[in-house]
Structure formats: structure tokens, C-alpha cells
C-alpha positions as semicolon CSV with decimal commas, in nm:
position;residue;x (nm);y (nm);z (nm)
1;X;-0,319;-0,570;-1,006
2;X;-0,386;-0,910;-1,089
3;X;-0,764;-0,916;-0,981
4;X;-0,811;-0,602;-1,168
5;X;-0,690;-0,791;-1,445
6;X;-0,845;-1,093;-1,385
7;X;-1,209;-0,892;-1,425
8;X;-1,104;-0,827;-1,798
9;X;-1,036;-1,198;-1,845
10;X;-0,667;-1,130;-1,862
11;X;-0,402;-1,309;-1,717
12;X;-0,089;-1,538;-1,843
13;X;0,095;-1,290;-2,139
14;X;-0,110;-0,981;-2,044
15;X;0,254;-0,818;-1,948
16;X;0,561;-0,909;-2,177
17;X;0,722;-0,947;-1,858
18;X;0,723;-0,873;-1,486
19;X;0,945;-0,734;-1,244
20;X;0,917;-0,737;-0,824
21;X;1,059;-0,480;-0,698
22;X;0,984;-0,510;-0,310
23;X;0,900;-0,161;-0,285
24;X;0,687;0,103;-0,392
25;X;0,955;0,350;-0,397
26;X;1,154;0,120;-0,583
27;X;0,885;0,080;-0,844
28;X;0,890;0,477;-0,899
29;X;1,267;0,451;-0,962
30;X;1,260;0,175;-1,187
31;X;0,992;0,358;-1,397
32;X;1,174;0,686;-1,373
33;X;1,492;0,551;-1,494
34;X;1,321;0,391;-1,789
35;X;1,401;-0,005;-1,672
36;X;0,998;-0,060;-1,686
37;X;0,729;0,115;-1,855
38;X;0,489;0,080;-1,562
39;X;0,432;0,003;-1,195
40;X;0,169;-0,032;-0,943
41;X;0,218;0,205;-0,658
42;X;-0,010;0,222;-0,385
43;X;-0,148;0,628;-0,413
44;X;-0,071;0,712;-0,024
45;X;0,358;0,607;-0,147
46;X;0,283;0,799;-0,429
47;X;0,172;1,120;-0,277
48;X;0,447;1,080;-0,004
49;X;0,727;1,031;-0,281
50;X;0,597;1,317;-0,463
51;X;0,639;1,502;-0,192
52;X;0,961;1,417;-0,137
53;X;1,054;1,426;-0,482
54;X;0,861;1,727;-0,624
55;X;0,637;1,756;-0,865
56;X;0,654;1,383;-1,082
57;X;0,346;1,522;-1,333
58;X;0,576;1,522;-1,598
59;X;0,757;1,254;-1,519
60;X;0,470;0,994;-1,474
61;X;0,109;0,934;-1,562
62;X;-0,174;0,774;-1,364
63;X;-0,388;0,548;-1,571
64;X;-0,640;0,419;-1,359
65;X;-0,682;0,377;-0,961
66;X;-0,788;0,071;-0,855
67;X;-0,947;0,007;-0,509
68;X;-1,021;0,162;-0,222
69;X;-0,821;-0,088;-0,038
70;X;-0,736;-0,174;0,325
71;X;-0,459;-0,012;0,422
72;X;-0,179;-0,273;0,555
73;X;-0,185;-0,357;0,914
74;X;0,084;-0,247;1,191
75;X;0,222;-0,586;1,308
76;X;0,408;-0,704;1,629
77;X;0,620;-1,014;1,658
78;X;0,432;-1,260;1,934
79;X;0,784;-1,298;2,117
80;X;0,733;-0,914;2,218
81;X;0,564;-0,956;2,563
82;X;0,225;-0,892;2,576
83;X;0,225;-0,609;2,831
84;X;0,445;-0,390;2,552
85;X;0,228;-0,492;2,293
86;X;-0,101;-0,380;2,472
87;X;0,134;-0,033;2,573
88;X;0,232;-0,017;2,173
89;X;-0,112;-0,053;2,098
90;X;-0,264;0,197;2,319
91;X;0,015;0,431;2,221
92;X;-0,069;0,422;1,877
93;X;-0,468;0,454;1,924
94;X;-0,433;0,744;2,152
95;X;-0,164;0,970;1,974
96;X;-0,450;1,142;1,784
97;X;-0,546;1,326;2,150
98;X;-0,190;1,412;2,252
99;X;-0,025;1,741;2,108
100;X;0,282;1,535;2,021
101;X;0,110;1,244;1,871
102;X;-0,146;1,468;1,653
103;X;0,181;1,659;1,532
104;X;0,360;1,313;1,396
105;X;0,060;1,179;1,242
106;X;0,014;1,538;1,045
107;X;0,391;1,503;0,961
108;X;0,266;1,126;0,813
109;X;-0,066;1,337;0,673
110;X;-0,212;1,036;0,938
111;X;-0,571;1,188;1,104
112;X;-0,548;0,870;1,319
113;X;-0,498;0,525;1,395
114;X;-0,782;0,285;1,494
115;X;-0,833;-0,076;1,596
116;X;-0,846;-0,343;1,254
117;X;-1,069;-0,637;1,299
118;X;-0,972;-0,980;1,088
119;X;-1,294;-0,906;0,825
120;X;-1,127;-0,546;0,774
121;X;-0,918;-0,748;0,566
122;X;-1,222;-0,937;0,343
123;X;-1,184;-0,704;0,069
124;X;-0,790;-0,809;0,023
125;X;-0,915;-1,175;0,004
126;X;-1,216;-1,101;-0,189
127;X;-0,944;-0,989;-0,442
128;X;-0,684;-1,267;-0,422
129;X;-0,956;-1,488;-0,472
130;X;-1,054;-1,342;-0,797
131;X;-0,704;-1,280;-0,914
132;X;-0,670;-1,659;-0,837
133;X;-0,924;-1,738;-1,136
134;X;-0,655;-1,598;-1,370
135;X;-0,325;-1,672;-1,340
136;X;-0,027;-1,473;-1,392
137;X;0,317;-1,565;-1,520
């Protein structure tokens, strides 16, 4: 949100105020129960708690999409051996060709995992960077 805002030249005072909720689901509550007038939710959160919700067309507006973005990376502590991590890993990039595995990641409306390299992640920087121009209070 803040580098989309930052290409309009907008930062400090754009937003009366500002509330973190720590979760996208959260965020949806919030603006449901009227505490905020808006939120950024990420559109795969939004589609799942829609789902789970029914229909929120009523409820809530879109009024714009910003991105394509990365999605955010599956992460391991270090202190989990390496052995299980290299298992977990395979695990996950292989469910796609097991009947099990392909069912879950339907369930998750998931067509697969694959394997993120470090500049998967340029775009996310690419965007702090600019939101860093501006700053928000």
C-alpha cells in the first residue's frame, strides 16, 4: 500500500489514521464491523474468506488491485535438521503428482508448489524501496 501510494506522491496524512491489524482476516472484520473504512487484503485471503464467509459483494467493495505480487515464502526454522528440511521440501514440491497431495492443494485452490529463488523476491524490494521515498505516519 504504501508504494502504491508513494507513486501518487502521497504519503504522511494521506490516511487520517492507521490501524495494524496482523491479519488479513482480521482486516475483513474490522471493516465489516465498521471500526475502519478500509483495508488492504491480499485477493488470494479474500477469495478464501469469501468462501468461507459467503458472498461479501454487498458487504465490501474492491477499489483497485494492486500488484501481481510474490506470494510469501514457506519458511523453516534453521534449528530443524537439515535432513527434515530437505524431506519437507521435497514433500511439498512433489504433492502436485500424488493423488493425496493434488487433492489438498485443490482443497487450498493450490495447482502447485515450486522452488523460490532470492530475486523471486525483487519485486517486494523494488516496492519497499519506492514506498521508502514517501513516508508514512
Amino acid at each position: 500500500m504504501r508504494a502504491y501510494l508513494a507513486e501518487f506522491g502521497q504519503g504522511d496524512g494521506f490516511f487520517s489514521s492507521a490501524v495494524e491489524s496482523g491479519a488479513h482476516s482480521a482486516s475483513l472484520e474490522m471493516v465489516l464491523a465498521g471500526r475502519v473504512d478500509g483495508a488492504a487484503i491480499d485477493s488470494t485471503a479474500l477469495e478464501w474468506l469469501s468462501e468461507r464467509r459467503g458472498d461479501l459483494g454487498d458487504a465490501i467493495r474492491v477499489i483497485d488491485t494492486l500488484g501481481p505480487s510474490p506470494i510469501s515464502p514457506w519458511v523453516i526454522a534453521r534449528k530443524v535438521p537439515e535432513t527434515l528440511r530437505r524431506k519437507i521440501r521435497a514433500l511439498l514440491l512433489g504433492m502436485h503428482a500424488e493423488p493425496l497431495g493434488r487433492a489438498l492443494l485443490q482443497r487450498a485452490r493450490l495447482k502447485r508448489f515450486i522452488a523460490a529463488a532470492d530475486r523471486d523476491y525483487d519485486p517486494i524490494r523494488a516496492m519497499a524501496m519506492k514506498a521508502a521515498q514517501v513516508s508514512l505516519t
